[in-house]
C-alpha positions as CSV (number, residue, x, y, z in Angstrom):
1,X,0.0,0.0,0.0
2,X,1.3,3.7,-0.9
3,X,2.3,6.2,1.4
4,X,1.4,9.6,2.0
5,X,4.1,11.9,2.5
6,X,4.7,15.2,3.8
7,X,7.4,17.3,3.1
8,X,8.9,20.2,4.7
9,X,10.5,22.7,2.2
10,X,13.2,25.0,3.6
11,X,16.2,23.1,5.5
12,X,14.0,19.7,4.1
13,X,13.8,19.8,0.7
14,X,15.2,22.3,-0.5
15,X,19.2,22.8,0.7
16,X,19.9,25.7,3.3
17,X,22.8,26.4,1.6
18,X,21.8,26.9,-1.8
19,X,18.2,27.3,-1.2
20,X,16.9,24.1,-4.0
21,X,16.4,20.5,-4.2
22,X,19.6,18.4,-4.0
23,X,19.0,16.1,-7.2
24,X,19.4,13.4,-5.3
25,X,15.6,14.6,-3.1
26,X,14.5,15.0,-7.0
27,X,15.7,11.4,-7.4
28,X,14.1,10.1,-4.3
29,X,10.6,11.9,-4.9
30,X,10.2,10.9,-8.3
31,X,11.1,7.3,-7.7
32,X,8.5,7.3,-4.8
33,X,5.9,8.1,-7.0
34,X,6.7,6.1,-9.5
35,X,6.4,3.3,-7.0
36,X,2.6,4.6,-5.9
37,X,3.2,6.5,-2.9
38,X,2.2,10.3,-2.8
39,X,4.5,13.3,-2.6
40,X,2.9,16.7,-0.8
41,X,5.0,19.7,0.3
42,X,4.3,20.7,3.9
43,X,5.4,24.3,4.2
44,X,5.6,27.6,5.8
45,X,5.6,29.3,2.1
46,X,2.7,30.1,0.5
47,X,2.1,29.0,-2.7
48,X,3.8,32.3,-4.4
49,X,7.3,30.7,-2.7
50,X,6.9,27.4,-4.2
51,X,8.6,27.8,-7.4
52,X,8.9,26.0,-11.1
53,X,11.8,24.2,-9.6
54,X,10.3,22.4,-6.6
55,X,7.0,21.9,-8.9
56,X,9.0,20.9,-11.8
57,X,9.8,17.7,-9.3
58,X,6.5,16.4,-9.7
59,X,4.1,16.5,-6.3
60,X,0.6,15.5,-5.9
61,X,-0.1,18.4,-4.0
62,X,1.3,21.0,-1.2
63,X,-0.1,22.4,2.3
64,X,1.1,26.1,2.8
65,X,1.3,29.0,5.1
66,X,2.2,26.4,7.9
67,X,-1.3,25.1,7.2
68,X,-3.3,28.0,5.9
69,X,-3.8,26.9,2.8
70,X,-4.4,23.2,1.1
71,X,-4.2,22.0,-2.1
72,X,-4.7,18.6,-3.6
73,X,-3.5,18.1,-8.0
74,X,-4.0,22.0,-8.3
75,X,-7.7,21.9,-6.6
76,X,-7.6,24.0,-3.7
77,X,-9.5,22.4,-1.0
78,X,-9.0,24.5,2.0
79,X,-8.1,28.1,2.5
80,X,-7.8,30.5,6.0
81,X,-6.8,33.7,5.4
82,X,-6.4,36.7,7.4
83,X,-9.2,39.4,7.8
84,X,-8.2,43.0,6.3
85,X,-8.8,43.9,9.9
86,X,-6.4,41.7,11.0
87,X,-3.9,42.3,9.1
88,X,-4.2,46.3,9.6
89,X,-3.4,45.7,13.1
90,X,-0.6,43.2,13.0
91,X,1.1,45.8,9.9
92,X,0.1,49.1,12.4
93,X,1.8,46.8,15.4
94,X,5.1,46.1,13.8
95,X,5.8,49.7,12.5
96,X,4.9,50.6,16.2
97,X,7.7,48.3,17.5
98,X,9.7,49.0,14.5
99,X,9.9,45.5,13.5
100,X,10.5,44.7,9.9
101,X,7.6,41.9,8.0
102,X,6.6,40.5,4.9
103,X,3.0,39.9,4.1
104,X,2.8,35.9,2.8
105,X,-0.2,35.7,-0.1
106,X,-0.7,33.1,-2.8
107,X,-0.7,35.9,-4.8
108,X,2.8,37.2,-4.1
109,X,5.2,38.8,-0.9
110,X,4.7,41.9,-0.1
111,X,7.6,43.5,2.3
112,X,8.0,46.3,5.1
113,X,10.3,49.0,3.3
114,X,13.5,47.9,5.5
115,X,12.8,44.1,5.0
116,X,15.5,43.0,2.8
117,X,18.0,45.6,4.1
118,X,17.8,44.3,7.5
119,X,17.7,40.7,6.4
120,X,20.7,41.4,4.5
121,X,22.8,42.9,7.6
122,X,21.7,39.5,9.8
123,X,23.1,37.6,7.7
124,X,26.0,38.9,6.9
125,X,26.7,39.4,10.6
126,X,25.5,35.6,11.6
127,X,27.9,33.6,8.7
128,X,30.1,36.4,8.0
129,X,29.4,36.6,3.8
130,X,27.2,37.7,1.4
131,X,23.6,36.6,1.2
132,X,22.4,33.3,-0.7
133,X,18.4,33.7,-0.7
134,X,18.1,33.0,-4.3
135,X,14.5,33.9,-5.6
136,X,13.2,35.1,-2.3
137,X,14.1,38.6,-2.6
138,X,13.7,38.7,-5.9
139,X,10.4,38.1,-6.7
140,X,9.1,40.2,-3.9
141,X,6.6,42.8,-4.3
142,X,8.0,46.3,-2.8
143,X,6.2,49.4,-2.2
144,X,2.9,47.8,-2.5
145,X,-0.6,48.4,-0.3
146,X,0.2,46.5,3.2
147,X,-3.4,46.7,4.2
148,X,-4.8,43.4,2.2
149,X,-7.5,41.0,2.6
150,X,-6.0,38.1,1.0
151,X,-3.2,37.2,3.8
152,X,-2.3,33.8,4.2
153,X,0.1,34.6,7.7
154,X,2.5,37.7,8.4
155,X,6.2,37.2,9.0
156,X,8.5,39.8,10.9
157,X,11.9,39.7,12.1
158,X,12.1,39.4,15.8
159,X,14.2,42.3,17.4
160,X,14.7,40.4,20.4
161,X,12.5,37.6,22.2
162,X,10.4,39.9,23.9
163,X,8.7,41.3,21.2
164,X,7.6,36.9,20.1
165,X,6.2,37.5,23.9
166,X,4.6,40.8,22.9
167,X,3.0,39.1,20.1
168,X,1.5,36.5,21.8
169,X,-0.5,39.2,24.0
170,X,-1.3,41.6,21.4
171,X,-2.7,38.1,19.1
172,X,-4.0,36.4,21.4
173,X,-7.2,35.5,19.1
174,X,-5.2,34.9,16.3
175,X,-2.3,31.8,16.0
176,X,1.2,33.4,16.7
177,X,4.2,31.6,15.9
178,X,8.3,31.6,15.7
179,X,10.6,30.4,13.3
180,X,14.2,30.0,12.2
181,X,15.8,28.5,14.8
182,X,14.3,27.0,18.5
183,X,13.0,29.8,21.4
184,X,14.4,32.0,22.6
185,X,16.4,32.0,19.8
186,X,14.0,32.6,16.8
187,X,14.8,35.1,13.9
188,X,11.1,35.7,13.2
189,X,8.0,35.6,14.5
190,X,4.6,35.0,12.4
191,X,0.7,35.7,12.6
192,X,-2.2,33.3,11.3
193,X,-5.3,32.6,11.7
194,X,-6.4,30.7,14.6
195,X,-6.0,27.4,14.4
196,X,-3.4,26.6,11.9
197,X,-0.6,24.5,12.1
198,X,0.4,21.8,9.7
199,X,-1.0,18.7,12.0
200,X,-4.7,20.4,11.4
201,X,-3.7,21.1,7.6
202,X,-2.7,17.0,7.3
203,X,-6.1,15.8,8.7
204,X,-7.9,18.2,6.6
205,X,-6.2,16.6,3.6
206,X,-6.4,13.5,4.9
207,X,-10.1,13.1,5.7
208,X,-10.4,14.8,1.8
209,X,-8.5,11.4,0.6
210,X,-9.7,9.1,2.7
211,X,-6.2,7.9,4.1
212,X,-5.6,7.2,7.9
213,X,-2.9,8.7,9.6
214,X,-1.0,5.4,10.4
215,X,-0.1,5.3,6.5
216,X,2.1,8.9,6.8
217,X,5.0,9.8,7.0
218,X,6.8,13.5,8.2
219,X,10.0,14.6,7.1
220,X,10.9,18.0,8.9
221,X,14.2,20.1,10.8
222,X,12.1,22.5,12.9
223,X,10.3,23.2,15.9
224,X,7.4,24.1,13.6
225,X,7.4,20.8,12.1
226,X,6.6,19.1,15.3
227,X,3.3,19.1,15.3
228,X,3.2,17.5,11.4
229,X,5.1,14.4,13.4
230,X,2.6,13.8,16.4
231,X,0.1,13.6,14.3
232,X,1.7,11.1,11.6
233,X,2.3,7.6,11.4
234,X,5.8,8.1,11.3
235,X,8.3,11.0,11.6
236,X,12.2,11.7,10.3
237,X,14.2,15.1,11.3
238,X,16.9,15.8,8.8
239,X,20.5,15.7,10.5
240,X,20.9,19.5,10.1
241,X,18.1,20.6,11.6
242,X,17.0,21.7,15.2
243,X,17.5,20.1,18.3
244,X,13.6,19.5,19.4
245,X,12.8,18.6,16.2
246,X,15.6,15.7,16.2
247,X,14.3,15.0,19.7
248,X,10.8,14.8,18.7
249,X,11.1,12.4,15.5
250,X,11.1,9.0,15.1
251,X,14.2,8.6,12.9
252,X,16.8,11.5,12.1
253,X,18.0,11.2,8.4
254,X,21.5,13.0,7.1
255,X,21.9,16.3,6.3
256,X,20.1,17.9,3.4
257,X,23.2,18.3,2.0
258,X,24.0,14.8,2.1
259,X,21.7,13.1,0.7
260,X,18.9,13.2,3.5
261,X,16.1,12.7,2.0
262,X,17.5,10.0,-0.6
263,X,18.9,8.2,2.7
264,X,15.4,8.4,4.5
265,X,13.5,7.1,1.4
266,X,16.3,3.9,1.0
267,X,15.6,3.6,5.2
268,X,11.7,3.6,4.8
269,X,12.1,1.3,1.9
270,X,10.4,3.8,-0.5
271,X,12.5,3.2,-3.1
C-alpha cells in the first residue's frame, strides 16, 4: 500500500545552503511516485514561494502557510486567510515596534520598506558573507498596499525575544508563531489565523482522501514541524536541523546536504 508523504520545504527539501532540491531529493521523490506512494510539500511558504523548480519535481499536492492553505493536483481544498482587519493591526503593530515583516499571499510577498535591508545585515553578521536567498528577494513585491484582505500569515523579524512574547499578547485571538531557529532564539516571529498549524492542515487533507494517519510519514528540521510528526504515522528530522525537532522524531536522516532525503527514502524502503 502507498504512502502519503509530507514534506517540509526549507532546511528539508530544499538545501539551506543553496536554497533548491539536491538532485538526489528529486531522485528520491520521483522514484516514490513512481512506486505509488504520494508526494505533498508541507510548508511555511505560501504557494507564491513554491517555485517552477520544486513543482518541476512532480508533487501531488502542497499544504502552505504552515497550514493556511491546502491544495490537492491543483484543486484548492481549504483556505484560511487573514481578515483586512487583522492584518491592519498586526502591519500598524510592527511599524509601532519598528519591526520589519513581509505579508505571505498566494498571490505574491509583499515586504515592510527595510525588510530586505535588514535581512541582509543579519546575515551577513551571523555567517560572515554575502547573502544566498536565491529567488526570495527577488520576486518580492515592494512598495505595495500593506493593508490586504488576502493574507495567508505575516512574518516579521524578531528584534529580540520579547517582542515573540509581545505578540502573543497583542494576538492572542489569532495563531502566533516563531521560526528560524528553537526559542528564545528565533529570527522571526509569524501571525495566522487561529488554528493553523500543519497537523490540522494534514487531517484536513487526509479526511479529503480518505487515508488514515497510520499510513504517513513526516519529514521536517524545525520546531514548527513538530506538530506535522505527532500527528503522523511516522516521523524523520533531517540531521541538520534543530534540536527538538531531532528529539521529537522518530528517525533523524542526514543532512540535506548529504543526501537526506534519498537516505530516509532507501531507510523507509520507499524506493
Amino acid at each position: 500500500m502507498g504512502k502519503v508523504l509530507f514534506i517540509d520545504v526549507d532546511g528539508t527539501l530544499c538545501s539551506p545552503v543553496f536554497n533548491r532540491p539536491p538532485e538526489s531529493a528529486v531522485k528520491a521523490i520521483r522514484k516514490a511516485r513512481e512506486n505509488g506512494h504520494k508526494v505533498y510539500i508541507c510548508t511555511g511558504r505560501s504557494k507564491a514561494e513554491v517555485y517552477e523548480d520544486i513543482w518541476a519535481i512532480g508533487l501531488d499536492g502542497m499544504i502552505g502557510g504552515n497550514g493556511c492553505y491546502v491544495e490537492d493536483h491543483e484543486k484548492t481544498i481549504m483556505h484560511q486567510k487573514l481578515s483586512a482587519e487583522e492584518c491592519r493591526h498586526v502591519v500598524d503593530w510592527c511599524h509601532q515596534r519598528n519591526m520589519e515583516f513581509y505579508l505571505e499571499c498566494n498571490s505574491g510577498l509583499y515586504p515592510s520598506k527595510r525588510y530586505k535591508e535588514v535581512s541582509y545585515e543579519a546575515y551577513r553578521k551571523k555567517y560572515g558573507k554575502e547573502p544566498q536567498y536565491g529567488a526570495f528577494f527577488e520576486r518580492m513585491i515592494y512598495n505595495a498596499d500593506l493593508y490586504r484582505d488576502d493574507v495567508n500569515k505575516i512574518s516579521f523579524r524578531l528584534n529580540s525575544w520579547e517582542d515573540y512574547l509581545e505578540a502573543v499578547k497583542e494576538f492572542s485571538s489569532l495563531y502566533v508563531g516563531c521560526w528560524g531557529g528553537d526559542a528564545p532564539n528565533c529570527s522571526h516571529g509569524d501571525v495566522s489565523p487561529k488554528g493553523v498549524n500543519k497537523a490540522n492542515a494534514i487531517n484536513y487533507l487526509l479526511n479529503y482522501l480518505h487515508e488514515e494517519k497510520e499510513n504517513t510519514i513526516a519529514f521536517g528540521d524545525e520546531a514548527v514541524d513538530i506538530p506535522m510528526f505527532e500527528c503522523c504515522g511516522y516521523s524523520v528530522a533531517m540531521g541538520g536541523g534543530s534540536e527538538s525537532a531531532r528529539k521529537a522524531a522518530d528517525y533523524i536522516t542526514t543532512a540535506t546536504d548529504d543526501d537526506g532525503l534519498y537516505n530516509a527514502f532507501v531507510h523507509l524502503g520507499l524506493l
